[in-house]
N, C-alpha and C positions, 0 to 999 in steps of 0.2 A: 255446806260450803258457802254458801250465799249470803247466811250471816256473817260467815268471818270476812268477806268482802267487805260488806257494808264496816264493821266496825271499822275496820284500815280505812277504810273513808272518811270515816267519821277521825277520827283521828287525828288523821292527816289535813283536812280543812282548819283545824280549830290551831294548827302549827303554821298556816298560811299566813301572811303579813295582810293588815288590813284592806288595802288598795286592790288585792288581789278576790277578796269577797264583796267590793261594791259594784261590782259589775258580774252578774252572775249570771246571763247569756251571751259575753263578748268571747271570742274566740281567742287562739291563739296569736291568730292573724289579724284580730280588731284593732282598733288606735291603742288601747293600754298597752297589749304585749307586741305590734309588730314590730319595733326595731329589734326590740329585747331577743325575740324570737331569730330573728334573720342576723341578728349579732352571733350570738352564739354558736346558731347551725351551720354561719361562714367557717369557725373556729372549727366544728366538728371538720368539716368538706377539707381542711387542709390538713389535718392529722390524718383522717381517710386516706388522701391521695397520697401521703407519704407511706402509711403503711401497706396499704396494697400494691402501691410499685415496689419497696425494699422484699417483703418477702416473695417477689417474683423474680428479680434479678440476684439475690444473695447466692443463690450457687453459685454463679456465674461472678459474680465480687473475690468469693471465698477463693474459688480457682486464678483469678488472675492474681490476688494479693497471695498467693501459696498459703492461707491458711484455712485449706478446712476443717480443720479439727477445732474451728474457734469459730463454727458455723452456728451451734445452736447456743454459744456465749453472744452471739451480734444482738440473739432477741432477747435470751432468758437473762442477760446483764443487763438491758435496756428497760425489761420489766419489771426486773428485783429494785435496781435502783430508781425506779420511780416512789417503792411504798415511803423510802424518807419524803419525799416531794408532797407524796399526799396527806403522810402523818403533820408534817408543818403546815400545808395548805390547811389540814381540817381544824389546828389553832387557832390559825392564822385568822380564818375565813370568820371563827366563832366571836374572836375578839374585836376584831375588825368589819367585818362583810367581805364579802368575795370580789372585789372591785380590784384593789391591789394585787393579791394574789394572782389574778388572772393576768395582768399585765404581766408580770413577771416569766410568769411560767412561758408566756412566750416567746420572750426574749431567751429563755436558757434554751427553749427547744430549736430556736432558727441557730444560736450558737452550737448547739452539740449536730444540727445539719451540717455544720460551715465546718467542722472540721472533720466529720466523716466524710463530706465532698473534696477536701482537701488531703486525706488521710494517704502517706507512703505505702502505709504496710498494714494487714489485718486488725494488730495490735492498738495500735491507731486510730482503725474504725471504730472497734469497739471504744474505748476509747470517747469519741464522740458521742456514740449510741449512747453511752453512760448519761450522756448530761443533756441530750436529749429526752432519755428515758423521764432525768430527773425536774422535766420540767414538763413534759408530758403527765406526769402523776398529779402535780400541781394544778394543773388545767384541769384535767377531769373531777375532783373534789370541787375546785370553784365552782364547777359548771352544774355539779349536783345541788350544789347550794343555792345559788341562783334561781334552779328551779324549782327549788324546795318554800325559796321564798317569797318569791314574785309569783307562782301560776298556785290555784287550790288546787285540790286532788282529782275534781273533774276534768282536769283540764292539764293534769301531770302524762298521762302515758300517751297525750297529742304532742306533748313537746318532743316526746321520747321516739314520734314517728318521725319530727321532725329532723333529730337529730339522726336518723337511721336515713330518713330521704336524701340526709348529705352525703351518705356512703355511697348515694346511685350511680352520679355524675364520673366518680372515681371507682365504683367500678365497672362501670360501662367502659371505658375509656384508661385506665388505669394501668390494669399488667398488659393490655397488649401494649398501651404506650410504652412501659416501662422496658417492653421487650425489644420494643422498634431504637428506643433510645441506645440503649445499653449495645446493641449491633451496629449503629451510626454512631452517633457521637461519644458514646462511651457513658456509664453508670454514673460517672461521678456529678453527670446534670442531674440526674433523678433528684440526688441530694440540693444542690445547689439550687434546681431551678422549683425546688419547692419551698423554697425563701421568700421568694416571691408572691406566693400563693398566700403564704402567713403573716406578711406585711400587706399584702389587701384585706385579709381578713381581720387586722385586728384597725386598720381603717375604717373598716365598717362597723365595727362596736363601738367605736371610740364616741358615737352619740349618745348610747347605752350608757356607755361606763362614766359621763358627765353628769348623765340624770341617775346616778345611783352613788352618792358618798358613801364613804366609811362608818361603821358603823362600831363606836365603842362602846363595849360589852370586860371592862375589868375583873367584872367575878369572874368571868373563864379564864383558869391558867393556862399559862402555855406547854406546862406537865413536858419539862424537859425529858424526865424520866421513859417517855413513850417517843421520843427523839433516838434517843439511845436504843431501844430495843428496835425499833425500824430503822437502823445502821447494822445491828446486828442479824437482823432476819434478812437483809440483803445484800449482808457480806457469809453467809451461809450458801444462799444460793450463788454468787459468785465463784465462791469455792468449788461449788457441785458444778459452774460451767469449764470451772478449768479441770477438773477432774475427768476430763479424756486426756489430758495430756499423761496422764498418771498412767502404771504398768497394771495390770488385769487385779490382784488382789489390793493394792493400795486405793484403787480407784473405788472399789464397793466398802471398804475401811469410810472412804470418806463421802460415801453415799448416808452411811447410817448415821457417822457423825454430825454432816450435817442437817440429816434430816431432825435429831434430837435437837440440835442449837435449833432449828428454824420451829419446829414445833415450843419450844420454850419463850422466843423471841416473839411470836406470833400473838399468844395468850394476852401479853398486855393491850394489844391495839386492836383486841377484840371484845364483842361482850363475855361477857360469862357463859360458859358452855358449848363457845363456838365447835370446837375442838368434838366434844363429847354428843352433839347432832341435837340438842336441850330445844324443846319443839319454841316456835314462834322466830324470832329476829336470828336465833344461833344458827339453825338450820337456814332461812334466808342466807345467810353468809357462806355455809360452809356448802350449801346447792351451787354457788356462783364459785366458790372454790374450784369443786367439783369439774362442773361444763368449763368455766374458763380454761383449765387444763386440760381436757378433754380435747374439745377445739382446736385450741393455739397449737397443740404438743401432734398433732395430726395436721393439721393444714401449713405448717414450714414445712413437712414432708412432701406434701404432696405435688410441688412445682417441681421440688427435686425429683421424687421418682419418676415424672414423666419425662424430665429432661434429662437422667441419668442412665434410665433401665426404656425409656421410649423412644428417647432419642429425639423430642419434641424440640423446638423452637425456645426459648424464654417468652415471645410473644405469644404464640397456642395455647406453653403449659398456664400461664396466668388469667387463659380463658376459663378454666377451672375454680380459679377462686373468685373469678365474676361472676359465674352463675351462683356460686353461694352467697355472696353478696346483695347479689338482687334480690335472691330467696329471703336471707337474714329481713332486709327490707319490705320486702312483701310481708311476711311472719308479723313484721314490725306492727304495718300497716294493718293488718288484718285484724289483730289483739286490738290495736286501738280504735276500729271501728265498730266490732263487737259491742266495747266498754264494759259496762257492769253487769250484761247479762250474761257472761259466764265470770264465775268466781277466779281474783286472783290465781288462789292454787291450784283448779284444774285448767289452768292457762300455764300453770308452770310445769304441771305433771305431763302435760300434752308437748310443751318445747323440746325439755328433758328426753321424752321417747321419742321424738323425731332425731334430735341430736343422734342418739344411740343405733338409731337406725344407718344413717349418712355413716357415723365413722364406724360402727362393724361392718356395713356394705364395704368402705374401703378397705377394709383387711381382708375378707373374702378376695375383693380383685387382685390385690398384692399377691398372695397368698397363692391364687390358683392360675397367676397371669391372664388373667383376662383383658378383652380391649379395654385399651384408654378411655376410651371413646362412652364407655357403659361407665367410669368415675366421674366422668363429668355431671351425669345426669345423678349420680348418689350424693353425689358432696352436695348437692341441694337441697338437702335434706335436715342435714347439719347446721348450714346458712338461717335455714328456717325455721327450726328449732330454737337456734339463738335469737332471732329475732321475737318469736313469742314470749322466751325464757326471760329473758333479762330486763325489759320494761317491764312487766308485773312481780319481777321481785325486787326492783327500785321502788315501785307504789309499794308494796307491803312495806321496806325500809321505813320508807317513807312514815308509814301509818302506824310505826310501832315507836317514832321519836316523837320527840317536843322539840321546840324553838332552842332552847340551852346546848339539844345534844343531836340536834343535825348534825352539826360540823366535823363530831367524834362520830357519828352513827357515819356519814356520808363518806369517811375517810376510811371507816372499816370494810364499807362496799370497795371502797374503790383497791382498798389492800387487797382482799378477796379475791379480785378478780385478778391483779398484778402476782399476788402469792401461788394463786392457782398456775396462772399459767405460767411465769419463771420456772416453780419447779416444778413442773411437768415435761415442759420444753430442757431443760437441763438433766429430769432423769431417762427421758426418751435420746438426750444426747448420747448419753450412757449408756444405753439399750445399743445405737444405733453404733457406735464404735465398738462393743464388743464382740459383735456377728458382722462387722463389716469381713473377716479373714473368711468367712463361709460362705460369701457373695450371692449373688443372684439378688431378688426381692428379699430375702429370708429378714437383712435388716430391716426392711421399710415396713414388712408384713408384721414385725412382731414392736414397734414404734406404734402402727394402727392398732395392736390390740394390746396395749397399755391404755393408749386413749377409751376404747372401749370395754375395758374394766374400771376407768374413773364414771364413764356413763351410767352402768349399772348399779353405782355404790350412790350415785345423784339420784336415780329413779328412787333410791330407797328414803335418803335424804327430805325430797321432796314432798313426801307423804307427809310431810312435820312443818312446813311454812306457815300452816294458817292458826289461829289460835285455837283453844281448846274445845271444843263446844257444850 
C-alpha cells in the first residue's frame, strides 16, 4: 500500500504549477500560500454555516410552508442541480483557470439564498435551493482546482484540513444558532443573514483572485455534449424528489426509470468504468458516490427524528450534527498529520468503516428506540469517517490526473459526491413516505439502513482505490 501512496504523489507534484514546487519547506500558511489559503477557507466557513443551519431547521421550514413532502426535494434538488454547475465549472476552470468561475458561483449561491429567505411557499424555496445548489457546484470544482494548482501534493491534504477547520466555527455554533433563530426571529434570517457571511468571504479573496489571471488554454473544449448529459442526470433526480408526491406504484415506476436515465446520464461525466468499481480513479469516484450518499441520505434524518419521535428543540437536535462535524474535522485533522506514513487507501478503508459504524449505530437506535442521548455520541463516528475518507480520495484524484484533465477529473469528484448524495437523499425520500402510514421510528429506522447498506457496498468498493501492485 505504501507504494501506491507514493506513486499518487509522485503524480500529483509533477501536475502542480511551477511556483508551487520553488519553495518546498513553506507551509500552507507561509507568504506563497497564506492569502490563497485564508481566501478560500473564508469561502468554505460560509457554505459550512449555511448548510449546517438549513439542515437543522428544515423540518421546522417544511412544517410552516405546509410542505413536507417536498422535505427531502429542499436538499436532493439543491444537490442534483449543482452537477451542471460543476460540469461547466470543470470547462470552464480548464479553459480559463478557476478565477472567474469562482466569482461567479458566488453571486448565484447569495442569489438562490435571497430567494429562499424570501420564499412564500415550499415551492419557492425550493426553488431557490435550486440556484443556490447551482452555484454551490461551481464553487466547489474552482476550489479543487485551485488547489490542485497552486499547493504540491505534500501540502494538498493540509489544505484539505484547512478547509474542514472552516466547518468548526459553524458547527460549534451553527444548529444551535440556527435553532435559537428559527424560535425568535423566524428561519428566514438563516437564509438572509448568510449573505452576509458570503460577501465577507469573497472580500477577503478578492486579493487572491487579483494575483491569479485567467488562464487561456483553447485546446480544451468546452464539450457541450457533457452540459447536456449533467441537465439530464439532474433532471432525473428531480424527478425521483418529486416522486413522493406520486400514489404507491407510480412512485417505484419512476424510481427505476429514473434511476436508468441518471445511470445513462452519469457515464459521460465520468471516467471509464466508474459505474462498473474498474480499480484505480473509477473506484475513487464511485467510494465518494457511495459515502456521500450514505451520509447525507441519514443525517437530513436525523434532526428530524429527534425533533419528531423526541420531541427535541431544533436547537438540541442540531447538537447532533455538531458533534459530527467536529469529528468530520478532527478525522480531517488527524489524516493530515499522520501524512504519508499511512497509505492513502488504508486511510480510505479505515473512514469508510467508521462511517459504517455511525450510521448502522443509528439504525439500531431507531430501530429499538433507544435514548437520544446514545445518537449523539454514534453520529460521531460517521463525522469522522468522513473526515478521514474524503481528503485522501481527493489526493489519490489528484495523483491519478495531469494538468489537461484536472478540471474534467475535479468536476467528476465533485459530481460524485453531488450524484451520490441527491440520489440517496431522494430515494431515502421515498423510503420515508412509504412507511410514513405505519408510523412510529419504523420510517426513519429503515432511511438508516438504506444508508447502511450504501456503507457496506463502499467498504467493498474501497478495496480498489489504489493502483495495482
Amino acid at each position: 500500500m505504501a507504494s501506491t501512496h507514493g506513486s499518487a504523489e509522485q503524480h500529483a507534484s509533477h501536475t502542480a504549477t511551477s511556483p508551487a514546487d520553488t519553495a518546498p519547506d513553506e507551509g500552507v500558511l507561509g507568504r506563497r500560500y497564506r492569502w490563497i489559503t485564508i481566501g478560500m477557507s473564508a469561502l468554505v466557513l460560509f457554505v459550512a454555516f449555511e448548510a449546517m443551519a438549513v439542515t437543522t431547521v428544515m423540518p421546522v421550514i417544511a412544517r410552516e410552508l405546509h410542505g413536507t413532502s417536498l422535505y427531502t426535494l429542499a436538499f436532493s434538488g439543491s444537490t442534483a442541480i449543482s452537477v451542471v454547475g460543476m460540469v461547466v465549472a470543470g470547462s470552464w476552470c480548464d479553459r480559463r483557470g478557476p478565477s472567474t468561475p469562482l466569482v461567479i458561483s458566488v453571486v448565484l449561491f447569495v442569489a438562490g439564498l435571497t430567494i429562499a429567505g424570501l420564499a412564500p411557499n415550499m415551492l419557492v424555496l425550493v426553488a431557490g435551493r435550486l440556484v443556490q445548489g447551482l452555484g454551490g457546484g461551481a464553487l466547489t470544482v474552482a476550489l479543487y482546482v485551485m488547489v490542485a494548482r497552486w499547493y504540491p501534493s505534500r501540502l494538498q491534504p493540509m489544505v484539505f484540513v484547512g478547509f474542514s477547520t472552516a466547518w468548526v466555527i459553524p458547527s460549534l455554533v451553527g444548529p444551535f444558532l440556527a435553532g435559537v433563530v428559527a424560535q425568535t426571529v423566524g428561519w428566514r434570517w438563516i437564509f438572509l443573514g448568510v449573505i452576509v457571511v458570503a460577501l465577507l468571504g469573497l472580500l477577503m479573496i478578492r486579493r487572491v483572485l487579483v494575483g491569479i489571471p485567467d488562464e487561456r488554454n483553447d485546446d480544451v473544449a468546452w464539450q457541450p455534449s457533457r452540459i447536456v448529459w449533467s441537465v439530464v442526470a439532474a433532471s432525473a433526480v428531480l424527478i425521483l424528489g418529486f416522486a413522493t408526491e406520486f400514489g404507491e406504484l407510480l412512485r417505484w415506476i419512476t424510481l427505476v426509470v429514473a434511476a436508468v436515465v441518471l445511470a445513462v446520464a452519469v457515464r459521460p461525466l465520468m471516467p471509464r468504468g466508474t459505474l462498473l468499481a474498474a480499480r484505480g480513479l473509477p473506484s475513487v469516484l464511485l467510494t465518494r458516490i457511495l459515502i456521500s450518499g450514505a451520509e447525507l441520505a441519514a443525517e437530513v434524518y436525523v434532526p428530524y427524528l429527534l425533533i419528531d419521535r423526541y420531541g427535541l428543540s431544533p436547537a438540541i437536535a442540531g447538537l447532533a450534527l455538531t458533534g459530527g462535524a467536529i469529528a468530520w474535522s478532527g478525522g480531517s485533522w488527524v489524516q493530515g498529520k499522520v501524512g504519508s506514513r499511512v497509505s492513502n487507501a488504508r486511510w480510505v478503508a479505515l473512514g469508510v468503516l467508521s462511517i459504517a459504524v455511525g450510521v448502522a449505530g443509528t439504525t439500531l437506535i431507531a430501530a429499538l428506540g433507544l435514548s437520544p442521548w446514545i445518537l449523539f455520541g454514534v453520529w460521531i463516528f460517521a463525522g469522522f469517517g468522513m473526515g478521514i475518507a474524503l481528503p485522501r480520495l481527493t489526493v489519490l484524484m489528484f495523483g491519478y490526473s495531469n494538468r489537461d484533465d484536472q478540471g474534467f477529473n475535479s468536476s467528476a469528484q465533485a459530481i460524485a459526491d453531488a450524484v451520490g448524495a441527491a440520489s440517496a437523499v431522494a430515494v431515502a425520500g421515498l423510503v420515508f413516505t412509504s412507511l410514513t402510514a405505519v408510523g412510529g421510528t419504523w420510517p426513519y429506522t429503515a432511511v438508516f439502513a438504506f444508508g447502511t447498506v450504501l456503507t457496506l457496498l463502499a467498504l467493498g468498493t474501497a478495496t480498489r482505490v489504489g493502483r495495482r501492485r
